[in-house]
N, C-alpha and C positions, 0 to 999 in steps of 0.2 A: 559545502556544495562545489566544492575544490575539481574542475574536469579531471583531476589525476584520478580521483575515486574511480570512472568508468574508463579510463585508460590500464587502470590495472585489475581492471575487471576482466578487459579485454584481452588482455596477456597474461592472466594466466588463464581464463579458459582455453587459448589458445597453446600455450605451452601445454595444459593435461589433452590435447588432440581431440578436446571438446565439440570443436568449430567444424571440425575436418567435412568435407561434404555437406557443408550447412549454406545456403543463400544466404545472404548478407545484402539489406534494401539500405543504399545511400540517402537518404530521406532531402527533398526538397525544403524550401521553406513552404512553411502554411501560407496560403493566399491570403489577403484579408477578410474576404468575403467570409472565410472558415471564422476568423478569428471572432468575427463578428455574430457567429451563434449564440456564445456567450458573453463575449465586452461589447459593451457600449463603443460606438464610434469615439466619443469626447477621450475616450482612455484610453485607445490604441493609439491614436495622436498623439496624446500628451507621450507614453512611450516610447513612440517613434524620435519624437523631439526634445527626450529629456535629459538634463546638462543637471550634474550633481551640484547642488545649492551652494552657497558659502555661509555657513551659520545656520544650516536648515532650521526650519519651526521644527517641535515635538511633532506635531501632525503632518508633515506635509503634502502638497496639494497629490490626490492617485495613491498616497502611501510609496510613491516614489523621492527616492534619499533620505529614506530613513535609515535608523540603524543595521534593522531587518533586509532592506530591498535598495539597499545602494545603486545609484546609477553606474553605468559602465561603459565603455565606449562597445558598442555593434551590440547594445541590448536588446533590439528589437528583434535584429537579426537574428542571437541567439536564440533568443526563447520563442521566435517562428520557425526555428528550423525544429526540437524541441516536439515542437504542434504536429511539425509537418512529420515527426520518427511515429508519431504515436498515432496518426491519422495513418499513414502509409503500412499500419498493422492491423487497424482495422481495417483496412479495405481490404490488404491480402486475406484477411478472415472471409469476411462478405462476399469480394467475388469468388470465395471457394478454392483459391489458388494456394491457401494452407487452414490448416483446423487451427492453429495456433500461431500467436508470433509475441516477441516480446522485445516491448523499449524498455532498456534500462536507463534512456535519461528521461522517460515521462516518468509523471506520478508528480505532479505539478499542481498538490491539487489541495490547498488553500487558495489561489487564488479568485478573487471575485470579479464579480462582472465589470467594474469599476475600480478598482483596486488592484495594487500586490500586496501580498501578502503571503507571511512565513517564509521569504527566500525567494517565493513565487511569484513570476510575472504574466504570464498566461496559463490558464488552468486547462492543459491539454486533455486531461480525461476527459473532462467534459466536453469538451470541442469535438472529441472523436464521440463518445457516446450522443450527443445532436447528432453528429451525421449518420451514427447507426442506425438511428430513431425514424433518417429519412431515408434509408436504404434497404429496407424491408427488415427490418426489427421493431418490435411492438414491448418485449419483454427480455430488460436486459438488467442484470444482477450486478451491481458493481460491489466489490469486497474490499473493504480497507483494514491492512494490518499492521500500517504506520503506528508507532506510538503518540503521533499526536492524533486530532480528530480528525476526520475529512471533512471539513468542513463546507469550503469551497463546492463541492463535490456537494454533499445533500443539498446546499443552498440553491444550486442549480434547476434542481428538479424535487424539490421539498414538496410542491404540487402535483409532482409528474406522474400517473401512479403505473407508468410502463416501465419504471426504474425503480429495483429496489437498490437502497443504498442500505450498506451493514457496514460500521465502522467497531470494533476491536481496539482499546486504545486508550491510554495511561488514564486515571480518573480525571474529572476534567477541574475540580477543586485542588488540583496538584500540578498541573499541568498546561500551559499555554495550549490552545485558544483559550481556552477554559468552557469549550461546547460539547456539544454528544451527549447528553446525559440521557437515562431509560427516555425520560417522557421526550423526547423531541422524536415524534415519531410520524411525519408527516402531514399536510393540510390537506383537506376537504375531501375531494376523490383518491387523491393517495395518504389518507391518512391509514396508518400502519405498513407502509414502505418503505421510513424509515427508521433504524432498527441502531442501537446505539449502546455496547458493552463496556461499560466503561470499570478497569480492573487497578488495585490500587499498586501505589510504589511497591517495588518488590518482588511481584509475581515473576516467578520463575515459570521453566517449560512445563512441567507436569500441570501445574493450575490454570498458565495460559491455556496449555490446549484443552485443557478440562471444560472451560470456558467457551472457546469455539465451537468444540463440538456439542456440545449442550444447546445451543443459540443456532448456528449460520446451517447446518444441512436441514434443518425442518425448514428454516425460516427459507433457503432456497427451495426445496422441494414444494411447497406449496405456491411459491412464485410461480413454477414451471419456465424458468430463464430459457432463452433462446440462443444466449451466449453471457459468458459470466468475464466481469472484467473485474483484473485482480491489480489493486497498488499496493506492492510490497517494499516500502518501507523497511528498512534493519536499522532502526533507529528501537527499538526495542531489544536491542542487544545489552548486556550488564555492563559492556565496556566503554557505552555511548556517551559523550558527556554532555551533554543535552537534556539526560531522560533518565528515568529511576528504575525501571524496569529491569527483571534479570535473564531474561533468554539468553541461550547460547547458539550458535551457530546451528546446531544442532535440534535443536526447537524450533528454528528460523527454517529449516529444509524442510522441518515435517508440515509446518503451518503449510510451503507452498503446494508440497506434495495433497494437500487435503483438498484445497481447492484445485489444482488440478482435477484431481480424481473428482469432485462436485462439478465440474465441467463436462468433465466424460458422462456422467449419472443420466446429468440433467439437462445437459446444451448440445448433445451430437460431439460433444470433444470442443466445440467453440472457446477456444481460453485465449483473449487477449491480456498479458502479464506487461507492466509498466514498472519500474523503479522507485524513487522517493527520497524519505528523508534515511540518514545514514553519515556520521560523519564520525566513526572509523573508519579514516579512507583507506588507511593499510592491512589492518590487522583482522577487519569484519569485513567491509563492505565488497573486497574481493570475492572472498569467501564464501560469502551468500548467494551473492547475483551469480556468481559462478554455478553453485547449488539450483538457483533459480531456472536458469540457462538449460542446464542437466535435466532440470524438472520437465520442462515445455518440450525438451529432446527424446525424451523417454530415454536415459541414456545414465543410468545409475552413477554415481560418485558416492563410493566409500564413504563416509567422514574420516576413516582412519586413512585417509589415501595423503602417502607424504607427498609435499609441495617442491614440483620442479625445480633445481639450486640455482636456473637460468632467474625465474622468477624473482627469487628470492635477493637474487644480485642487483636483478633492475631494481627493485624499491628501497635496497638499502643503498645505491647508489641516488635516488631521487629524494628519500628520508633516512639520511644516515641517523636523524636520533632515533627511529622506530624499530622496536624490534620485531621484525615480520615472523607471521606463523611460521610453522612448520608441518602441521597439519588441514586437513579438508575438514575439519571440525574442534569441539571445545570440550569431547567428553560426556558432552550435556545428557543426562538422564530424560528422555522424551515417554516412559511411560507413566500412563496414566489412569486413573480410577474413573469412568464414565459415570455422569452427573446423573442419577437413579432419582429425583422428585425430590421434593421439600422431605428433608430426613432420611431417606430413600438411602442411602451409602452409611454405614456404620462408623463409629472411630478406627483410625488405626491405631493406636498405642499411643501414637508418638505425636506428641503434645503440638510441636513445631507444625509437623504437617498438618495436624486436624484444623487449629487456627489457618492456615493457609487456606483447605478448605474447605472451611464455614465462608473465609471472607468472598472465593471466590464464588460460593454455591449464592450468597448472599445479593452479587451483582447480577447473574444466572436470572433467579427469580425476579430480579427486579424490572428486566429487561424482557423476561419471558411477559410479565406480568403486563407489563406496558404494549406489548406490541402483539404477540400469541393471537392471543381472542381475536382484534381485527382481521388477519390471516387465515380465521376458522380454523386455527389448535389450541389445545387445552395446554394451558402454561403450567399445568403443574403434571404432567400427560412425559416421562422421559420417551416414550415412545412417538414424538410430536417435534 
């Protein structure tokens, strides 16, 4: 979670003339009042005032100083300022002063209302999503394609049924939180709001997106979102050491590209994009959010587009052991065989793919199966 990650985000979109004519909002800190949508008073305090332990407990008190969520000197600072990049995007949304904007340091979103958690100290989506809720939105789609779960995030509005949560993301029997799974799919009046693909180690771009699209455009289209809020995570990259997953950069641009375009569909173009988990800081996390950046700009990047040698100098000057791309992409094969119903898509030949998938058509239905019906679509319906 190294700030160099989005300082070389910054530089090279600005080096490819990404930026060029783009507003750029200095973000304030979050007030407290904000903060307070989603933490508890007791826990912004303890925040505010908290000194990293000497011999911390396994548990300690907020989940602050632990090995996860170290205290820091100006922690509270930061991760309000943080609230205040991811707040200051949804409002340029809201009051109409752009269809789109995107924090690359939100997507903060394990953390709990009382708690940090996962790296996370304030759970800024959700802090912005509350105030969209009070600012004339009723139906808002938050999409997660971190490879961990959103956790934070469902937990929020697990009841809420004006928020659909859709999380995308390593299986959860393999994977820290260890939550998401098909059945968590929301309480009482929003139950089937929350919607939960959980894909196993391994999955590369063809099956993840096999996967998405199978699950999140029906499961959006019958929401009818009013604006769709995207945490994009590149923590699902094959390089990530964190996570088992195999995307490339290149499967990472088409995920955003999808939800973009599910914004335009179904929200008027509404797409506030956040950032996440990610720590290739050199060699992916550029790369993507760079991609990401391009996405929300309408403003195409090659994959094959080679990488300014100015760039390439700053980061081997800040990481002389890393060896930096060269490329705006990995190569990655992003085509895919659309998930046709239980049996629906035939073999292809070749053994390796078919296993691939079965496993991914396998989380498909399970997930269609669990949530679908609530929604009023037929979960075994590919046209749904």
């Amino acid at each position: 979670m190294k700030p160099a990650r989005l300082k070389f985000t910054m530089a090279l979109a600005e080096s490819l003339g990404l930026l060029d004519g783009v507003e750029l909002l200095a973000p304030a800190a979050a007030d407290r009042s904000d903060l307070l949508r989603i933490h508890t008073a007791d826990y912004v305090e303890a925040v505010e005032h908290a000194r990293q332990p000497v011999g911390a407990p396994q548990a300690p008190p907020f989940g602050l100083g632990s090995p996860d969520n170290p205290v820091f000197p100006g922690m509270h600072q930061a991760a309000s300022v943080i609230v205040g990049g991811t707040l200051a995007a949804a409002q340029a949304i809201a009051e109409g002063r752009s269809r789109r904007a995107v924090s690359i340091a939100g997507g903060m979103h394990h953390a709990m209302a009382a708690s940090a958690s996962g790296f996370c100290v304030y759970n800024d989506v959700a802090v912005a999503i509350s105030w969209l809720l009070d600012h004339g939105f009723d139906r808002i789609a938050y999409l997660d394609v971190d490879v961990h779960h959103g956790d934070g995030v469902q937990r929020a509005f697990y009841g809420d049924p004006r928020v659909l949560t859709i999380s995308v993301h390593q299986h959860p029997a393999t994977l820290w939180p260890s939550t998401g799974w098909p059945e968590e799919t929301g309480a009482g009046a929003a139950e089937g709001t929350a919607i939960n693909l959980p894909v196993l180690p391994g999955t590369r771009d063809a099956q993840w997106l096999r996967g998405f699209h199978a699950v999140v455009p029906g499961a959006v289209a019958a929401f009818r979102p009013q604006i769709v809020v995207s945490q994009c995570g590149v923590d699902t990259h094959r390089e990530d050491p964190l996570a088992d997953l195999a995307l490339t950069v290149d499967g990472q641009r088409a995920a955003f590209r999808a939800m973009r375009d599910l914004a335009d569909q179904y929200a008027e173009g509404r797409w506030l994009a956040v950032g996440g988990g990610g720590y290739g800081l050199v060699r992916v996390v550029p790369r993507a959010w760079t991609h990401l950046l391009a996405t929300a700009l309408d403003r195409t990047i090659a994959p094959d587009t080679a990488i300014p040698q100015a760039w390439i100098d700053q980061v081997r000057a800040a990481a002389p052991q890393v060896d930096p791309p060269r490329t705006m992409g990995d190569g990655g094969d992003i085509a895919y065989r659309p998930w046709d119903g239980p049996g629906g898509t035939g073999e292809t030949g070749d053994p390796q793919l078919d296993r691939a998938e079965r496993a991914i058509d396998t989380a498909v239905l399970a997930t269609r199966r669990a949530t679908f019906g609530l929604l009023g679509l037929d979960p075994e319906d590919p046209r749904d």
